[in-house]
N, C-alpha and C positions, 0 to 999 in steps of 0.2 A: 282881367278882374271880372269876376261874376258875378252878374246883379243878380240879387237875391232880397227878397220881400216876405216875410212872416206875416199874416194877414191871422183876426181873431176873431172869433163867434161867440158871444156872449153866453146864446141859453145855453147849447151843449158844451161851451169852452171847447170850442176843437178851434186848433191849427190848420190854416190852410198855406201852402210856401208856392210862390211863384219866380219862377228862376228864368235867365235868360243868358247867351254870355256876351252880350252889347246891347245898349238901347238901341230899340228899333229892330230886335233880330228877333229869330224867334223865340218863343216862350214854353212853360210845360208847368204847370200846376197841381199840385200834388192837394188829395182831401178836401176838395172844395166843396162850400156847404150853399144849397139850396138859396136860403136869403138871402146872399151875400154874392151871389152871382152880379148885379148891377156894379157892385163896389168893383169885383174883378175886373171887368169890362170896363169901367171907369177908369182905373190904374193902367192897365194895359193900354188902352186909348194915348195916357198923359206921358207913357212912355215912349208911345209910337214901336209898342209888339206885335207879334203875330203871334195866336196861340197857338200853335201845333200840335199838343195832347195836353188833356187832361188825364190823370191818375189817381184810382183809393187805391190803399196800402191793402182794404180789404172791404168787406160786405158789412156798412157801419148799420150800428141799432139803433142809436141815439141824434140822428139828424136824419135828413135826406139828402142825398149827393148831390153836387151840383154837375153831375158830369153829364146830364142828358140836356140841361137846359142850356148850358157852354157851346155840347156838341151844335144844339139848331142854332144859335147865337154865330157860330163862329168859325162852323164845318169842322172844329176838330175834329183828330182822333182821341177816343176814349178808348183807357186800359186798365186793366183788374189783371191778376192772376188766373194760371189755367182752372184752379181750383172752386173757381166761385160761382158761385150760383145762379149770379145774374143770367137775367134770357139773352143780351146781346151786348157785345162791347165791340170794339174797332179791334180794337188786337188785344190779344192774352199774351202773358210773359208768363215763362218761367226760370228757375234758378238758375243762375251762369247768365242770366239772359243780359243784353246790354241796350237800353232804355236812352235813343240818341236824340239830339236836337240840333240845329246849328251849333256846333261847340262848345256841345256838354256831351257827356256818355256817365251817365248813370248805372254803376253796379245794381242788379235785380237780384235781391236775396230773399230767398224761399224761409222766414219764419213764422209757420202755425204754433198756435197754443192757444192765442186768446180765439181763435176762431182758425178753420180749419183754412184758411183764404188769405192769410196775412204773410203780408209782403215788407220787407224794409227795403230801401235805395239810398244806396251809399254816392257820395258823385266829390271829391277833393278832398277839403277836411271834415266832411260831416254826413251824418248818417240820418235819414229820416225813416223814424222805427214805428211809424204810425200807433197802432195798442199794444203792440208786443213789451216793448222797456220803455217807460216814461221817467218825469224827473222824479226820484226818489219812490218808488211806485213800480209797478208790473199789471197788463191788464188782464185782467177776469177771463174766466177761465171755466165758468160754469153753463154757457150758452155755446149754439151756434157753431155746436164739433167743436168747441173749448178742451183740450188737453193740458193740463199743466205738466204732462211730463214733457211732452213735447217743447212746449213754451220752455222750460228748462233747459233743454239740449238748443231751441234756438239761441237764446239771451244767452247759457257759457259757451257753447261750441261755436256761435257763429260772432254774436255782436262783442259779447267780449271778449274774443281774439282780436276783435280791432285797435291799432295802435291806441294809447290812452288818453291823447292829445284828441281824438276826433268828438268833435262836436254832436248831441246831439238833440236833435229836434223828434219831438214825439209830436202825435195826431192830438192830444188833449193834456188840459193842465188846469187844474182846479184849485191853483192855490198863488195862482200869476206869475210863477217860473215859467221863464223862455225856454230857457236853453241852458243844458249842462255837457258835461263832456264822457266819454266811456269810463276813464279812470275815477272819477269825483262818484259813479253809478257803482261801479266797484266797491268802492269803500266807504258810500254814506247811505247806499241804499239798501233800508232795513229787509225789505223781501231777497235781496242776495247774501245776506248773510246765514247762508242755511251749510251744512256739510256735506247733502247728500239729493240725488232727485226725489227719492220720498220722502225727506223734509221737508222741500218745495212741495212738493203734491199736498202736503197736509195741514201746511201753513195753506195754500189757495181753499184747498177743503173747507178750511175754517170761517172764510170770509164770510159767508151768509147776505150776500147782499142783494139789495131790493134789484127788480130787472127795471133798465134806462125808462123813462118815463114815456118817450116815445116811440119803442121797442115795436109796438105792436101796431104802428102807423108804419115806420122809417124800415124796419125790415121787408116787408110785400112790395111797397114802393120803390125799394133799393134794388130789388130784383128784375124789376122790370124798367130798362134803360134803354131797350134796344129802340133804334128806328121802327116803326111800322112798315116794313117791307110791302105789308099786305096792302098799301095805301098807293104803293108804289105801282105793283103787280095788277091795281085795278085800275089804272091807267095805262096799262098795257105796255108798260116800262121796261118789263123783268120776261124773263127765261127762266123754266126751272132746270136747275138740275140734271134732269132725266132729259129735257130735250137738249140743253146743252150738249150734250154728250156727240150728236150728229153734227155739229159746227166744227170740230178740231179738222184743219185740214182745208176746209172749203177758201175757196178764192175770195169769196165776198161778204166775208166775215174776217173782221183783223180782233181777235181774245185781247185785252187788255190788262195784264196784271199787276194791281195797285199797290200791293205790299211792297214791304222794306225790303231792304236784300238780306237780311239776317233772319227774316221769315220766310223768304223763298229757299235759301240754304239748308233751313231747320226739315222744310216742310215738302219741298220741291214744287214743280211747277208743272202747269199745262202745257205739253207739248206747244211748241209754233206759235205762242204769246209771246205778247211784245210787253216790254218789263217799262211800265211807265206809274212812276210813284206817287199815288195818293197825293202827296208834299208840293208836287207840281204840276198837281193837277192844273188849277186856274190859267196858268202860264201858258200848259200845253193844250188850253181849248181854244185858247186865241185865235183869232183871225189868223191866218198866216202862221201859224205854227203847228208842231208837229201831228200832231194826231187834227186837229181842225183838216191840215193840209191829206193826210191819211185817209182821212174817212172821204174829202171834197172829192181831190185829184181823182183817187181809182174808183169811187160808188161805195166802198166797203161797209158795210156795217158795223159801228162800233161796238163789242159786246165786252161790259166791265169786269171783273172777278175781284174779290180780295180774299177775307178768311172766313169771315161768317156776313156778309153780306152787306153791312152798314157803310163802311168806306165806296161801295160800290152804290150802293140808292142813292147817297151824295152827290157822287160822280157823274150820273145818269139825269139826274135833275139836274146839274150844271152844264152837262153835254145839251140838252134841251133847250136849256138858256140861252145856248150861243146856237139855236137855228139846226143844229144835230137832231135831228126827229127820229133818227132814225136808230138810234143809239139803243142799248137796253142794259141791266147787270144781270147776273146770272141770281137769284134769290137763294136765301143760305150759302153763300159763298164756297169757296172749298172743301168748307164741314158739309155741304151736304152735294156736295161733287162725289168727294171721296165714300159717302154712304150710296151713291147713285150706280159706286162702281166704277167710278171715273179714274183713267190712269194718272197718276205724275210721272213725272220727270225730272233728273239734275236739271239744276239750272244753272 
């Protein structure tokens, strides 16, 4: 049985869904908004969760995410799509991709239209469509690489192929609908009754609507999520890149690769890295466990990686914590290994 929480935000009315699949196990929350970060933390507390990722569907205008203040709260991982703009997230998905937790695996479906960046995640019977299909409604399409052709081919080609029983939950509802189903959106929702894509496209054309109130705050600030690496790097924490490059190989350097395994597969990996998951990380800094014992036993130097650096500055600050001085993460993670020049390998 999978616990599941619909959480609400008044001024923007967004959805935020926090799932888990037992109390006390881990967590992953989907669209969480800025104010409301306490509430989370609080719920999650009464549960006795662990949150392991945070998630937007896409790059919102009308709040601020809560996914940067969760990340320092709670070391999660934050995740967006490859498409977004943001300067940093823990990991990017894309389509096909599968979104895991302790025993959940969330379908990653690639729908742009209301924004070039939007993402649905389907996971049992229910699908969360963030702005793409809402209850009785469809989102705008006039900002922010907004296509409504595209938004058309997402919502028939993709979301309504879905069985008609599946539940769904959208990022926002302005008229206090929870939740409907794919079939009920089929045939009571006015914007899909059109015959054609440029009937949709002209029906959206039409809309003329004012841009979100907080568009011009919540945009700039949504962009910028990442960790300050550079805060890291002036503590003399970090490697770049460029010098990484001369470690692959050396005896008293052990590479530590913090990604999932479905991102090392996607992506590949650093030669002679030792595959140790972000997820268990805390575990593995321990006194007496594996990498504590790795880096004591032989002198080695611990050096982090992940994808774009933020699971790594984490890591390196908690390597610290536990008496590890000696530790460092590579800065710009393997997006800027791979512009460095740097080889991968299967893994």
């Amino acid at each position: 049985m999978m616990l599941f929480r619909q959480l609400f935000e008044p001024v923007s009315c967004t959805y935020s869904y926090l799932l888990a699949s037992r109390r006390g196990g881990e967590a992953l929350i989907i669209d969480p908004v800025l104010e409301r970060v306490e509430r989370y933390l609080q719920l999650i507390g009464e549960l006795g969760l662990k949150l392991v990722k945070a998630v937007d569907t896409h790059l919102h205008a009308d709040h601020i995410t809560g996914l940067g203040a969760l990340r320092d709260r709670t070391q999660c991982v934050t995740v967006m799509g490859e498409q977004s703009a943001v300067d940093v997230v823990s990991m990017r998905v894309a389509d096909g991709d599968r979104l895991r937790i302790e025993g959940l695996s969330l379908d990653v479906i690639y729908t742009p239209g209301h924004t070039d960046d939007s993402y649905s995640f389907g996971v049992a019977d229910r699908v969360f469509t963030g702005d793409t299909l809402l209850i009785r409604g469809t989102g705008r399409t006039d900002f922010q690489n907004g296509d409504a052709r595209a938004q058309y081919d997402s919502i028939f080609r993709r979301l309504l192929a879905l069985p008609e029983e599946t539940l769904v939950y959208p990022a926002h509802d302005y008229k206090g609908d929870t939740v409907s189903t794919i079939g009920e959106e089929k045939r009571f929702n006015p914007r899909l009754q059109v015959r054609s894509v440029a009937e949709y496209a002209a029906l959206m054309a039409g809309l003329n609507l004012p841009n979100p109130k907080m568009m011009d705050v919540a945009v700039p600030a949504n962009m910028r999520q990442g960790l300050v690496q550079e805060a890291i790097a002036r503590r003399g924490w970090a490697v770049s890149a460029e010098d990484a490059l001369a470690l692959v190989g050396r005896d008293d350097v052990l590479l530590v690769d913090l990604r999932e395994k479905g991102e090392r597969e996607r992506h590949g990996g650093i030669p002679g890295a030792l595959h140790a998951p972000y997820t268990d990380l805390r575990e593995n800094l321990q006194l007496g466990s594996m990498l504590h014992e790795l880096a004591g036993a032989s002198g080695r130097r611990l050096v982090f990686f992940c994808t774009f650096g933020e699971r790594s500055a984490m890591a390196v600050q908690a390597a610290q914590e536990q008496g590890l001085t000696a530790a460092r993460h590579i800065q710009g993670g393997i997006d800027a290994w791979k512009r460095a020049g740097g080889r991968l390998g299967p893994t």
